[in-house]
Each structure stands twice: as C-alpha cells, then as structure tokens.
HTML snippet that shows the backbone in 3Dmol.js (N, CA, C, O; Angstrom):
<script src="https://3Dmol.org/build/3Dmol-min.js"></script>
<div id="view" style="width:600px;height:400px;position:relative"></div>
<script>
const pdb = `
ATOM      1  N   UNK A   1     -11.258   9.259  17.757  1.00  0.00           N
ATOM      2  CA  UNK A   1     -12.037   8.568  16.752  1.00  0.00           C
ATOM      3  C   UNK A   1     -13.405   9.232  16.672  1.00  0.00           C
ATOM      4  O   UNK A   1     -14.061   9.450  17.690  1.00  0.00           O
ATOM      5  N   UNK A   2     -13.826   9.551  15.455  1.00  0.00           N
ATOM      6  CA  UNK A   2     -15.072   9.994  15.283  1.00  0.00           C
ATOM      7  C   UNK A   2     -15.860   9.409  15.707  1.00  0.00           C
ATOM      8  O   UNK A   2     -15.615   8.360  16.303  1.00  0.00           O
ATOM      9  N   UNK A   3     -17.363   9.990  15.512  1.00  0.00           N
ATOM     10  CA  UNK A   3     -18.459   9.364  15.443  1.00  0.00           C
ATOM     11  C   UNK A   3     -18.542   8.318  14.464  1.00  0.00           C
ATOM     12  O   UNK A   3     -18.288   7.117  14.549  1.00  0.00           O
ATOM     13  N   UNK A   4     -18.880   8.905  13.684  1.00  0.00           N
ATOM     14  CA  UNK A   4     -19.105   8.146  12.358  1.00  0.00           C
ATOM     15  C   UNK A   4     -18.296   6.885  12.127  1.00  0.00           C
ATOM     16  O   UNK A   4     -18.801   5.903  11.583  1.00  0.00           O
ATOM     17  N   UNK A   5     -16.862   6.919  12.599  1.00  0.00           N
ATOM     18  CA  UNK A   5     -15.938   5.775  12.443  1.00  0.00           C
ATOM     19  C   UNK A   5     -16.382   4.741  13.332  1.00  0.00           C
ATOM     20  O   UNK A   5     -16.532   3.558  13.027  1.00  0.00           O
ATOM     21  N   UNK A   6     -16.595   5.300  14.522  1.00  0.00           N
ATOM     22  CA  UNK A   6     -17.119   4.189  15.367  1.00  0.00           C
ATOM     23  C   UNK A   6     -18.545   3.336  15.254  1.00  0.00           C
ATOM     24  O   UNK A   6     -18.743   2.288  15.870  1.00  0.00           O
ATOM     25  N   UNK A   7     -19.599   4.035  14.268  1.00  0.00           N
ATOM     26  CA  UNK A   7     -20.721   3.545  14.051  1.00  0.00           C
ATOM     27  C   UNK A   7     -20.598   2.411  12.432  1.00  0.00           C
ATOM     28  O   UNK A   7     -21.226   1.388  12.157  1.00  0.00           O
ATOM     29  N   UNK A   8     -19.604   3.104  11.704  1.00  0.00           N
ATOM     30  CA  UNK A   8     -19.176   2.357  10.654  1.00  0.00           C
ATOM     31  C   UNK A   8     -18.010   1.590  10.597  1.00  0.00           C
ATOM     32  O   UNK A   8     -17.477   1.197   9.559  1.00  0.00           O
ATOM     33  N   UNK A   9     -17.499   1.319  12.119  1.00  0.00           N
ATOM     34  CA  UNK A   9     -16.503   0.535  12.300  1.00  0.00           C
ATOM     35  C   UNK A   9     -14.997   0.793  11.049  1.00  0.00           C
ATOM     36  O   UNK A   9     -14.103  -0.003  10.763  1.00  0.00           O
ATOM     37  N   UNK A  10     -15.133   1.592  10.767  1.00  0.00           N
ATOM     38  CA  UNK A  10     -13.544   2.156  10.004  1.00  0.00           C
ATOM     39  C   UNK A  10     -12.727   2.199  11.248  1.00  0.00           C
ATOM     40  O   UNK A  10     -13.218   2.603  12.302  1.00  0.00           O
ATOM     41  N   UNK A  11     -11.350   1.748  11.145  1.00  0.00           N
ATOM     42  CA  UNK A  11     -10.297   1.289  11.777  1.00  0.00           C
ATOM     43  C   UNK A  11      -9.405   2.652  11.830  1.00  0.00           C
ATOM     44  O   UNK A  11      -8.659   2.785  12.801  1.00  0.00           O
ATOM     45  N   UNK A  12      -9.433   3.418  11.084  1.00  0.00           N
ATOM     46  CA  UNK A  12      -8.644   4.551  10.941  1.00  0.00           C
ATOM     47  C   UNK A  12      -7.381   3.903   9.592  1.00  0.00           C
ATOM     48  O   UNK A  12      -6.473   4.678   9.287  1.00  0.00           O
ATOM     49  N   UNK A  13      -7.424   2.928   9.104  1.00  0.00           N
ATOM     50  CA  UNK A  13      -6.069   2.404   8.392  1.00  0.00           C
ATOM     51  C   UNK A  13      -6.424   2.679   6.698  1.00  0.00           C
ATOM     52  O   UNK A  13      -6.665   1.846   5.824  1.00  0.00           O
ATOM     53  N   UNK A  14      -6.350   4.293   6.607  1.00  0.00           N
ATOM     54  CA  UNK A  14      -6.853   4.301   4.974  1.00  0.00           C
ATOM     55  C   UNK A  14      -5.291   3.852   4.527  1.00  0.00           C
ATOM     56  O   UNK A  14      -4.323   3.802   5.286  1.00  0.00           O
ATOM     57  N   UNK A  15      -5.310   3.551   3.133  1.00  0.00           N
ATOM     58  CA  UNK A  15      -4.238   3.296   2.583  1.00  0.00           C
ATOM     59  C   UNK A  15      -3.785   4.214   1.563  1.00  0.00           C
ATOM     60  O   UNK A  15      -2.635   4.450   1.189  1.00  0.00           O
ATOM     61  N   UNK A  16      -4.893   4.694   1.178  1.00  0.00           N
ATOM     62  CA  UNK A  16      -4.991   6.124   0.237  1.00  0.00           C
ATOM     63  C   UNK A  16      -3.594   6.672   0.068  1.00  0.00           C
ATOM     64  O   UNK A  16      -3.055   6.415  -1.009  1.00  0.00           O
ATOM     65  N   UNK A  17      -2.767   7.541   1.140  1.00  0.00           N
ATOM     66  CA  UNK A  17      -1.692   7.757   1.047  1.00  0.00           C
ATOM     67  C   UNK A  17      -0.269   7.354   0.601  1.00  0.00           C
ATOM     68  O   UNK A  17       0.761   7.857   0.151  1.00  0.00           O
ATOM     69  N   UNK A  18      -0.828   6.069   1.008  1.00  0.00           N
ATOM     70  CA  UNK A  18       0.720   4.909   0.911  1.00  0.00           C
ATOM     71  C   UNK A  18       0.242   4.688  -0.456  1.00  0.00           C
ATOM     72  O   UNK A  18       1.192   4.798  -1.230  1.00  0.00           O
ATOM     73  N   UNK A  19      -1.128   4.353  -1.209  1.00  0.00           N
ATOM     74  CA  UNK A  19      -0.827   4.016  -2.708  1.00  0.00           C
ATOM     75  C   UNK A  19      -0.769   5.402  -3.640  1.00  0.00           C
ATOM     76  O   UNK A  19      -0.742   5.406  -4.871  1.00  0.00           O
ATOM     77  N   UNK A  20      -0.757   6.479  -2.846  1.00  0.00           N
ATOM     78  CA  UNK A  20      -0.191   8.037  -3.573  1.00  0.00           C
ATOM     79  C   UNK A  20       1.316   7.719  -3.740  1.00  0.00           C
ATOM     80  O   UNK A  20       1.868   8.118  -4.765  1.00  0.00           O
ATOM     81  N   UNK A  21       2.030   7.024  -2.804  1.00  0.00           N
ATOM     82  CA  UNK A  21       3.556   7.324  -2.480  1.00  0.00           C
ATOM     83  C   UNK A  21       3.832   6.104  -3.600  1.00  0.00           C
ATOM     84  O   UNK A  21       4.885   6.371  -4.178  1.00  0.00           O
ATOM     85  N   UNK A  22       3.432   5.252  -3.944  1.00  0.00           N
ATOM     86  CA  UNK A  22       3.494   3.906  -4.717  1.00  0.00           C
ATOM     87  C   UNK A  22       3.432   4.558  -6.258  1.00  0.00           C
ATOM     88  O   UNK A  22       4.206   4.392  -7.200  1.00  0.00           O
ATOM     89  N   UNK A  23       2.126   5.421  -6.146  1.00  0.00           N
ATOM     90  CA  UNK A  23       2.124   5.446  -7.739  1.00  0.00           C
ATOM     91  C   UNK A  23       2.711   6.714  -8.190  1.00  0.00           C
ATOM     92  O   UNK A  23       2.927   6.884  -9.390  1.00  0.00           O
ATOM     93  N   UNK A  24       2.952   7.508  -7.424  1.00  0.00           N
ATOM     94  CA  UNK A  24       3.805   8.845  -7.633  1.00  0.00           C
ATOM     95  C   UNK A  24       5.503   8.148  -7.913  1.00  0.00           C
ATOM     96  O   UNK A  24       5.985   8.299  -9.036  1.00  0.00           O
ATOM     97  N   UNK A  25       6.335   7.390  -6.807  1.00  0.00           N
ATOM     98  CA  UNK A  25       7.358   6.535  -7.524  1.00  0.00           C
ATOM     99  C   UNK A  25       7.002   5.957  -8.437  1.00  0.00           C
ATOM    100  O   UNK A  25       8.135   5.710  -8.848  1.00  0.00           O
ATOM    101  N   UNK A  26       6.341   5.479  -9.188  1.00  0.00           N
ATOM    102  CA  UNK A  26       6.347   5.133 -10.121  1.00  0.00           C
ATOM    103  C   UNK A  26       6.210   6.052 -11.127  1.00  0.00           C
ATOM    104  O   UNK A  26       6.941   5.901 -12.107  1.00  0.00           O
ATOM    105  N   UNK A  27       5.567   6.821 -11.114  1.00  0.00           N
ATOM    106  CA  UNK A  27       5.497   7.876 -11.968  1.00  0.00           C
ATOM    107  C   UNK A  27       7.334   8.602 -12.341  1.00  0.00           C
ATOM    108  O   UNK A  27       7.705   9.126 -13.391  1.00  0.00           O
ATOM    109  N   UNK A  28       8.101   8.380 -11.144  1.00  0.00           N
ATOM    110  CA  UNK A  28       8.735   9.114 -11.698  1.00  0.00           C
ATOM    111  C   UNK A  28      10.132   8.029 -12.164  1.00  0.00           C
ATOM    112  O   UNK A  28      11.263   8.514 -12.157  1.00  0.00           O
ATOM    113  N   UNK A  29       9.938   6.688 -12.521  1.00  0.00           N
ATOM    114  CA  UNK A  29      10.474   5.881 -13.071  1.00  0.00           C
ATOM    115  C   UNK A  29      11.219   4.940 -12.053  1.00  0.00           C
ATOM    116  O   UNK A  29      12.183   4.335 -12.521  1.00  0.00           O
ATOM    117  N   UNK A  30      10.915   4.733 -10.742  1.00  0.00           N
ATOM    118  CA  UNK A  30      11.123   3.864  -9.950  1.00  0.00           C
ATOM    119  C   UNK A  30      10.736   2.264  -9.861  1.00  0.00           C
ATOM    120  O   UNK A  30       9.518   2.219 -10.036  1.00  0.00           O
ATOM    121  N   UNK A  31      11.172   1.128  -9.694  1.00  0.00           N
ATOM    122  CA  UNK A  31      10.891   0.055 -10.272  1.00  0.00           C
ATOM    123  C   UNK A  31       9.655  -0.491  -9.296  1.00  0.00           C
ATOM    124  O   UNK A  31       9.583   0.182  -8.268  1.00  0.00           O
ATOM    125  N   UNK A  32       8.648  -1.577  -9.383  1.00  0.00           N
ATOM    126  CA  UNK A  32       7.526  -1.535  -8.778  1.00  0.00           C
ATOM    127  C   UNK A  32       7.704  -2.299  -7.236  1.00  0.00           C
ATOM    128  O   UNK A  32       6.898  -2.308  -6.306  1.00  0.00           O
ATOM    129  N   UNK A  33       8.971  -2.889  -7.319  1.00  0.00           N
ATOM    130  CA  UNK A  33       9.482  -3.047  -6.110  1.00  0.00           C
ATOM    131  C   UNK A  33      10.053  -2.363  -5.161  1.00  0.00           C
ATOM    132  O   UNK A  33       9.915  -2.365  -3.938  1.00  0.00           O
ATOM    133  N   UNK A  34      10.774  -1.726  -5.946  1.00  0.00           N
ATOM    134  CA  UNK A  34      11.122  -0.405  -5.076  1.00  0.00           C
ATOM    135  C   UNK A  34      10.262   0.495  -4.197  1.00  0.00           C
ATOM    136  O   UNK A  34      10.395   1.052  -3.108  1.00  0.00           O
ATOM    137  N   UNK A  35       9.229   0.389  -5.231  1.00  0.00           N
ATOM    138  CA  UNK A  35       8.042   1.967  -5.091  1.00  0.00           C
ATOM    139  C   UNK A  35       6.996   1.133  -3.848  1.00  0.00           C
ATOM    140  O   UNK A  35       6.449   1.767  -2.946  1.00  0.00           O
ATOM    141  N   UNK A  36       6.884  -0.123  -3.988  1.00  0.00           N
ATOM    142  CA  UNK A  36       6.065  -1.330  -3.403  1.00  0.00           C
ATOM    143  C   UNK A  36       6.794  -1.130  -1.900  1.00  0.00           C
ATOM    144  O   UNK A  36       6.206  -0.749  -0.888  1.00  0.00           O
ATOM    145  N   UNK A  37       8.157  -1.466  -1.996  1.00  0.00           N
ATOM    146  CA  UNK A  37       8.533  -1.240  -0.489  1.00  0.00           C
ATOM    147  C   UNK A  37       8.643  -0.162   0.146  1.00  0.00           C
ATOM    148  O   UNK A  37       8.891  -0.314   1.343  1.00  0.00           O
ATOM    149  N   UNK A  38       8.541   0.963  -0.247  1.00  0.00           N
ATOM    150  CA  UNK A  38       8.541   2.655  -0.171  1.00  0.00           C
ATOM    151  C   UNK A  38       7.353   2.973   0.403  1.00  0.00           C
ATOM    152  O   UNK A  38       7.278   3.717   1.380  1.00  0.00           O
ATOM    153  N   UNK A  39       6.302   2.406  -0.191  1.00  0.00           N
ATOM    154  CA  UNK A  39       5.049   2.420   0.388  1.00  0.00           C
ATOM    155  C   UNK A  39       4.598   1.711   1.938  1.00  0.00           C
ATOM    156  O   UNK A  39       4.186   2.246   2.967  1.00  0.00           O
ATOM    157  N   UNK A  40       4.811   0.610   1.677  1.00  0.00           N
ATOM    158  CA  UNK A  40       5.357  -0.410   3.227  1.00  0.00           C
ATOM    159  C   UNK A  40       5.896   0.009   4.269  1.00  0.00           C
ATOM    160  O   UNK A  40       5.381   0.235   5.364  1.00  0.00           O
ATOM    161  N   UNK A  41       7.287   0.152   3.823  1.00  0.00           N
ATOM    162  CA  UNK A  41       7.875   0.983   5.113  1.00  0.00           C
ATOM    163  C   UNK A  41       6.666   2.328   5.892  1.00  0.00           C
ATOM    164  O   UNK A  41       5.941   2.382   6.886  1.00  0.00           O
ATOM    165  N   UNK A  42       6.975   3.114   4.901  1.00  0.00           N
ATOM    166  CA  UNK A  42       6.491   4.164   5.001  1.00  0.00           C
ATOM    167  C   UNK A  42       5.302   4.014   6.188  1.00  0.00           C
ATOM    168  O   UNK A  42       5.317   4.533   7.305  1.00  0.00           O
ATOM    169  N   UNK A  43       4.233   3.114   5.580  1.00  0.00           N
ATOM    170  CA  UNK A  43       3.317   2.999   6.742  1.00  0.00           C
ATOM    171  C   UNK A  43       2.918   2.546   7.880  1.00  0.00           C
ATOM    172  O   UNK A  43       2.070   2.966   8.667  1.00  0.00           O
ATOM    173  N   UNK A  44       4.294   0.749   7.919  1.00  0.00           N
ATOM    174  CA  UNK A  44       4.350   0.858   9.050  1.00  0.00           C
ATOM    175  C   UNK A  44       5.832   1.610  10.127  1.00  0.00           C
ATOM    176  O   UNK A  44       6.140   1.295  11.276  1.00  0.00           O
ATOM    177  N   UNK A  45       6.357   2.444   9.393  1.00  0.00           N
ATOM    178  CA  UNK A  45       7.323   3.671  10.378  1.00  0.00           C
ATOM    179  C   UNK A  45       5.986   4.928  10.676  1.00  0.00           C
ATOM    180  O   UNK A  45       6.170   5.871  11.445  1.00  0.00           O
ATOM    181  N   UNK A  46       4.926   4.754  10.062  1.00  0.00           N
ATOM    182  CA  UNK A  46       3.776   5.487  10.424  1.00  0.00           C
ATOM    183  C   UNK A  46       2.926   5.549  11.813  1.00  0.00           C
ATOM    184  O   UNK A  46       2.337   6.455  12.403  1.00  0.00           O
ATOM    185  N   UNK A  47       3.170   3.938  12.102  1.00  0.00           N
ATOM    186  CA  UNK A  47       2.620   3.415  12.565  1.00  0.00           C
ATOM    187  C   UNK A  47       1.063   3.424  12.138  1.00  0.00           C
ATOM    188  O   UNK A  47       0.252   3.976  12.882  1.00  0.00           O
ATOM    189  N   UNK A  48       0.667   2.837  10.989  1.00  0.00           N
ATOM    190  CA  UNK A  48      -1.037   2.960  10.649  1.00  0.00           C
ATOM    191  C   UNK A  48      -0.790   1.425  10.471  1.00  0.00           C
ATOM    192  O   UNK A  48      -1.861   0.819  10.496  1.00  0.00           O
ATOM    193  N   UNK A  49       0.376   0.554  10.286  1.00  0.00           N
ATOM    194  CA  UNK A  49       0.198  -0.882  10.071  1.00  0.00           C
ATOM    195  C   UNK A  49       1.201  -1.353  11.657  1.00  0.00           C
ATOM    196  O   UNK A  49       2.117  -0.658  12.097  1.00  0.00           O
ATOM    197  N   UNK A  50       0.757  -2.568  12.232  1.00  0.00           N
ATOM    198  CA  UNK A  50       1.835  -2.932  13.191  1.00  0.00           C
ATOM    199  C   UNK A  50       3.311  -3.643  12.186  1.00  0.00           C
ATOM    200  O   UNK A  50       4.509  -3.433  12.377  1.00  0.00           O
ATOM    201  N   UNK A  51       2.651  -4.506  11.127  1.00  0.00           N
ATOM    202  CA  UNK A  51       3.747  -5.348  10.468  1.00  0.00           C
ATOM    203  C   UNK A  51       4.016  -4.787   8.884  1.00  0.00           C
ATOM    204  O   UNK A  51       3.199  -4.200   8.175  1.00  0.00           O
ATOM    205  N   UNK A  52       5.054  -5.056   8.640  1.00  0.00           N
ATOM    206  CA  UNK A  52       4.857  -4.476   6.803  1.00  0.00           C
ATOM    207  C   UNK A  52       4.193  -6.156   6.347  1.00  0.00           C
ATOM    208  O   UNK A  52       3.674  -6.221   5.232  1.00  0.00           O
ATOM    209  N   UNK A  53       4.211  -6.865   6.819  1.00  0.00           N
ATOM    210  CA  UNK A  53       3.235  -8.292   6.290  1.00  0.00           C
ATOM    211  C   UNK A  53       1.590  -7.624   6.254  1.00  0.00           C
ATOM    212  O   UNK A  53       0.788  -7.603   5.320  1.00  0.00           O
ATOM    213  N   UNK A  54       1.511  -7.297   7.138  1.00  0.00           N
ATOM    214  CA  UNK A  54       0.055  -6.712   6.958  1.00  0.00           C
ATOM    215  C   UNK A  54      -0.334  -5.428   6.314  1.00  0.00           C
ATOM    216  O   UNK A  54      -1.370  -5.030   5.781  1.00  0.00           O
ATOM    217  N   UNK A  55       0.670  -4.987   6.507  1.00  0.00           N
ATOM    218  CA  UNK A  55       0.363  -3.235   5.375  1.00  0.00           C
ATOM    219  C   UNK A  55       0.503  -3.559   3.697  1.00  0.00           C
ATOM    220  O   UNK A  55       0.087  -3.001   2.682  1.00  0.00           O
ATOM    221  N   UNK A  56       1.331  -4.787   3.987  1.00  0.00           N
ATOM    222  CA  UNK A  56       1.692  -5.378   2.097  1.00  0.00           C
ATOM    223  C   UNK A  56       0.265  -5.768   1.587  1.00  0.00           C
ATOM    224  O   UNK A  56      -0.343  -5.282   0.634  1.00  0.00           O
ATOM    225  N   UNK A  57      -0.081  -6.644   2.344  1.00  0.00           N
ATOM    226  CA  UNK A  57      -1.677  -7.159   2.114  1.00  0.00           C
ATOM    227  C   UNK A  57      -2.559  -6.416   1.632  1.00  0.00           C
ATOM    228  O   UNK A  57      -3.122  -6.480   0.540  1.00  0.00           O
ATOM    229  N   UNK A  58      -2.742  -5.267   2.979  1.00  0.00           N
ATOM    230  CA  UNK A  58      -3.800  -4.140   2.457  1.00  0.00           C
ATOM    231  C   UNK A  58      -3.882  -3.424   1.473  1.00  0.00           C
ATOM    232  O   UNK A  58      -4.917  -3.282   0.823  1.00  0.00           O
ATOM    233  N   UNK A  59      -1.997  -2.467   1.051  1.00  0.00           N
ATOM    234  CA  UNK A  59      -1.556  -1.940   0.313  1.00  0.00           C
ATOM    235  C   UNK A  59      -1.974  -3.147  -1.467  1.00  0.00           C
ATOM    236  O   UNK A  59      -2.748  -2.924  -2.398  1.00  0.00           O
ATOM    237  N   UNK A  60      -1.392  -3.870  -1.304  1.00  0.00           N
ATOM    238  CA  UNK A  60      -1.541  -4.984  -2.636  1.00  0.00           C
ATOM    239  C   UNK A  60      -3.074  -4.855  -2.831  1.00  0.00           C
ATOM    240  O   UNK A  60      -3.577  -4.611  -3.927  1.00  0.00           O
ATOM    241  N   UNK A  61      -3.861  -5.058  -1.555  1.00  0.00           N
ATOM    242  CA  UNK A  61      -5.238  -5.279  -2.602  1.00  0.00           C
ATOM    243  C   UNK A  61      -5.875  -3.929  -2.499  1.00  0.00           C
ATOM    244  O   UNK A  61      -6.981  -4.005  -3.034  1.00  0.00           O
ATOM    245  N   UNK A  62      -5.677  -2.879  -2.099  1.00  0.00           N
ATOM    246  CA  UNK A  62      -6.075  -1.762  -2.864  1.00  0.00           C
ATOM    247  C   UNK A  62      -5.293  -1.129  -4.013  1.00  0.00           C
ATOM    248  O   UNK A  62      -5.903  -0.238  -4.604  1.00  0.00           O
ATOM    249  N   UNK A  63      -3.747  -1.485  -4.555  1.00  0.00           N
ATOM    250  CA  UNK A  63      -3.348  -1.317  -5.455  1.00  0.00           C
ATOM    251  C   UNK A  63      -3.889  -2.349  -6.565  1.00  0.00           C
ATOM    252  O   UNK A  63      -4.101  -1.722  -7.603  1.00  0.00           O
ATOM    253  N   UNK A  64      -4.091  -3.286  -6.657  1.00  0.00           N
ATOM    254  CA  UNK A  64      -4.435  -4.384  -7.540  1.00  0.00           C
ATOM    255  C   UNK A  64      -5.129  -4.168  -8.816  1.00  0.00           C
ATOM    256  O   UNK A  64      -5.068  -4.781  -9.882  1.00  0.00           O
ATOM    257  N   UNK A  65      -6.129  -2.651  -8.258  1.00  0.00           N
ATOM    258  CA  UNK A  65      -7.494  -2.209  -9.248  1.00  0.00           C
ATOM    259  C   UNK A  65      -7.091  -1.444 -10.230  1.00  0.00           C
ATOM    260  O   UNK A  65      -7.432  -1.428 -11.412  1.00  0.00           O
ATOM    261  N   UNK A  66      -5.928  -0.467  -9.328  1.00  0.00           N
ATOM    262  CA  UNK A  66      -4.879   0.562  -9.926  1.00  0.00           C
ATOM    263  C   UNK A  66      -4.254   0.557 -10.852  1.00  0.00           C
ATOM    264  O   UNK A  66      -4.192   1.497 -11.644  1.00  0.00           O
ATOM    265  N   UNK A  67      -3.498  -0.789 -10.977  1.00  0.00           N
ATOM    266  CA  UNK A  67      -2.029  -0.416 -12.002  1.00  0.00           C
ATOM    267  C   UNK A  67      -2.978  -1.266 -13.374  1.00  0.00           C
ATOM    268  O   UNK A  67      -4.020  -1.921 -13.347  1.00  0.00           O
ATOM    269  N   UNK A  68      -2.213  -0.949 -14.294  1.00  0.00           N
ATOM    270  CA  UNK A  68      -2.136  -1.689 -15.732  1.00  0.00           C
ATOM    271  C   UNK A  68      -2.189  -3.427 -15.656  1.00  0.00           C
ATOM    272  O   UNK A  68      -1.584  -4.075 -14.802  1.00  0.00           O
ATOM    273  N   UNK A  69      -2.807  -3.855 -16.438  1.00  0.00           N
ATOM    274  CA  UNK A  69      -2.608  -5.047 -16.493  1.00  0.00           C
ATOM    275  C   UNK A  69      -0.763  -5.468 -16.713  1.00  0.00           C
ATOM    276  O   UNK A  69      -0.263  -6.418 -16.110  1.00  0.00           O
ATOM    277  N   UNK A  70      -0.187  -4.825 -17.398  1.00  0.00           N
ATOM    278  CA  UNK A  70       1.572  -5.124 -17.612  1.00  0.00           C
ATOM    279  C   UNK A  70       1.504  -4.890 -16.295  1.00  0.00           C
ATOM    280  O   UNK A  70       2.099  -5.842 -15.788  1.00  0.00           O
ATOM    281  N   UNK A  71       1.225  -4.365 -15.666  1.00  0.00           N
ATOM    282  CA  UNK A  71       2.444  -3.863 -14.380  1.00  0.00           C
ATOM    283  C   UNK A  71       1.905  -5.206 -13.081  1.00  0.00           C
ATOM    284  O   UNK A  71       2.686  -5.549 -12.193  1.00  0.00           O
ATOM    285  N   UNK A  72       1.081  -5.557 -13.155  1.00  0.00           N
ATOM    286  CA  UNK A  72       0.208  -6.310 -11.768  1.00  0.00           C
ATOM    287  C   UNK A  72       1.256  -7.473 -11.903  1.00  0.00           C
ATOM    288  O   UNK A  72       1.711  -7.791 -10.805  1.00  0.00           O
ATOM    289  N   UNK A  73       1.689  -8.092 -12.815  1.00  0.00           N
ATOM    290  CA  UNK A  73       2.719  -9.082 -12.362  1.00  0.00           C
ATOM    291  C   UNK A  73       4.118  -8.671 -11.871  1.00  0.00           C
ATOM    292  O   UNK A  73       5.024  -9.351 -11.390  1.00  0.00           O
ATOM    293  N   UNK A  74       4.043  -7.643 -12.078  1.00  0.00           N
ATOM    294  CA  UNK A  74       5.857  -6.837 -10.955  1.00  0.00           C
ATOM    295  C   UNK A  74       4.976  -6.479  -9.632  1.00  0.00           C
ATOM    296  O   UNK A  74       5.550  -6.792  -8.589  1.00  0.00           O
ATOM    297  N   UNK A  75       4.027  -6.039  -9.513  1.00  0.00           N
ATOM    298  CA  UNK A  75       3.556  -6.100  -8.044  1.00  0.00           C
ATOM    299  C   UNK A  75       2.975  -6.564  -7.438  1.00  0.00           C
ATOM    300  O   UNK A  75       2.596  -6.153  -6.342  1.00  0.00           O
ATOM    301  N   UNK A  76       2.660  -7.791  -8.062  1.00  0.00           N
ATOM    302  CA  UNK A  76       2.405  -9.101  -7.525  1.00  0.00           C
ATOM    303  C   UNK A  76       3.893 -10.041  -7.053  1.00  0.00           C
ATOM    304  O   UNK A  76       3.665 -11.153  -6.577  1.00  0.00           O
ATOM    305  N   UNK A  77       4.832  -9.766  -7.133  1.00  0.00           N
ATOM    306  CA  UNK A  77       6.349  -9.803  -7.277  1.00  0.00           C
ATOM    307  C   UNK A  77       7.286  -9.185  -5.762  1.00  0.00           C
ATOM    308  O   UNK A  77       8.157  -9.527  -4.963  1.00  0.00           O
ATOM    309  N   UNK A  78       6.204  -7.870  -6.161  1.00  0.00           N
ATOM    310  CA  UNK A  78       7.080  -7.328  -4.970  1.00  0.00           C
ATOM    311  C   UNK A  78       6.098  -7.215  -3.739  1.00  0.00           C
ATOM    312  O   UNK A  78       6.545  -6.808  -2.667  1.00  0.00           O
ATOM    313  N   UNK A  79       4.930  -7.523  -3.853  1.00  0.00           N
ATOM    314  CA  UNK A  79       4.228  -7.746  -2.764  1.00  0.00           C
ATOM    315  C   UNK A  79       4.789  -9.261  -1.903  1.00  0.00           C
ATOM    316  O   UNK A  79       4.679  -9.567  -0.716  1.00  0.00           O
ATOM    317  N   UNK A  80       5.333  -9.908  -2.914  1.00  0.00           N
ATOM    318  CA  UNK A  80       5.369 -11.509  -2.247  1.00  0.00           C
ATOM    319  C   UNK A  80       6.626 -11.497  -1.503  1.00  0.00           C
ATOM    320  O   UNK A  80       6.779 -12.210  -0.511  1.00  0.00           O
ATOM    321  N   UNK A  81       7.579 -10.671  -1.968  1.00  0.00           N
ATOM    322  CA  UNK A  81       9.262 -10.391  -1.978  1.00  0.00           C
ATOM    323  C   UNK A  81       8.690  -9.546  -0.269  1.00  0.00           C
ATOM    324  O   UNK A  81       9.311 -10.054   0.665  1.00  0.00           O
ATOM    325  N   UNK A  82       7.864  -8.632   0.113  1.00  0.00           N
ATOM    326  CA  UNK A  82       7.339  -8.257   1.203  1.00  0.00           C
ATOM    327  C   UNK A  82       7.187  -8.871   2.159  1.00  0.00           C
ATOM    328  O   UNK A  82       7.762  -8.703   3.234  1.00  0.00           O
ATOM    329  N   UNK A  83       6.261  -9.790   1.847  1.00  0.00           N
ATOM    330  CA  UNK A  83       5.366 -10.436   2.557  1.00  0.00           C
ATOM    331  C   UNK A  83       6.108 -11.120   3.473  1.00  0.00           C
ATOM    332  O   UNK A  83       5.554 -11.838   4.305  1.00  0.00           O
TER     333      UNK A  83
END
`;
const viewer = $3Dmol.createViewer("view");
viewer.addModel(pdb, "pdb");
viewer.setStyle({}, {cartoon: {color: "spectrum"}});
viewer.zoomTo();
viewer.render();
</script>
C-alpha cells in the first residue's frame, strides 16, 4: 500500500475496471443483467470484494451516474436480482 493511500485512506477497491467490463458488455449487446453479473463475479473471483452483495453495492453506485436514464431501471433490476 502506498503512501498516499494510507494518508488518504483509499482501500485499494477501485471499481473502475469492473464498470469497464459492465459497459464494454453492454456495448456489445449483452443484457444489463447479464453484463451486471459479469462485473460482480468478476470482482469478487478477484478478490477486490469479499461478497458479490458488497461489490453489487459499490459497482451499482458508481454505475448509477453512467448509464442512460432508459437503462438505470434494468440495472437497478439486476443489481437487486444480485444483491
């Protein structure tokens, strides 16, 4: 752990990646549940989350800002179908 992480208390748990893997499936016509649990897994077989309950959380509210207004009620959907 860096310096800097430890003075700014960052956890090491960016999500950055997992909402690349979210919106790239989607991009290539994957449904938002699908792409929603793709992301989940993904991070906690990463181990950067202990639970996919808690990686859904994080993942959901840094995706939230992201998608389209159409789309936030399918991943509001498949965040809960997660959870």
């Amino acid at each position: 752990m860096g310096i800097f992480s430890r003075l700014f208390g960052k956890r090491g748990k960016s999500t950055r990646k997992y909402e690349d893997i979210y919106l790239q499936a989607r991009r290539m016509k994957q449904s938002p549940e699908y792409a929603f649990k793709q992301a989940v897994d993904r991070a906690v077989e990463e181990g950067v989350f202990a639970s996919s309950s808690e990686a859904a959380q994080e993942l959901y509210e840094a995706l939230k800002a992201q998608v389209d207004q159409e789309e936030l009620p399918a991943l509001e959907k498949a965040y809960n179908k997660v959870k």
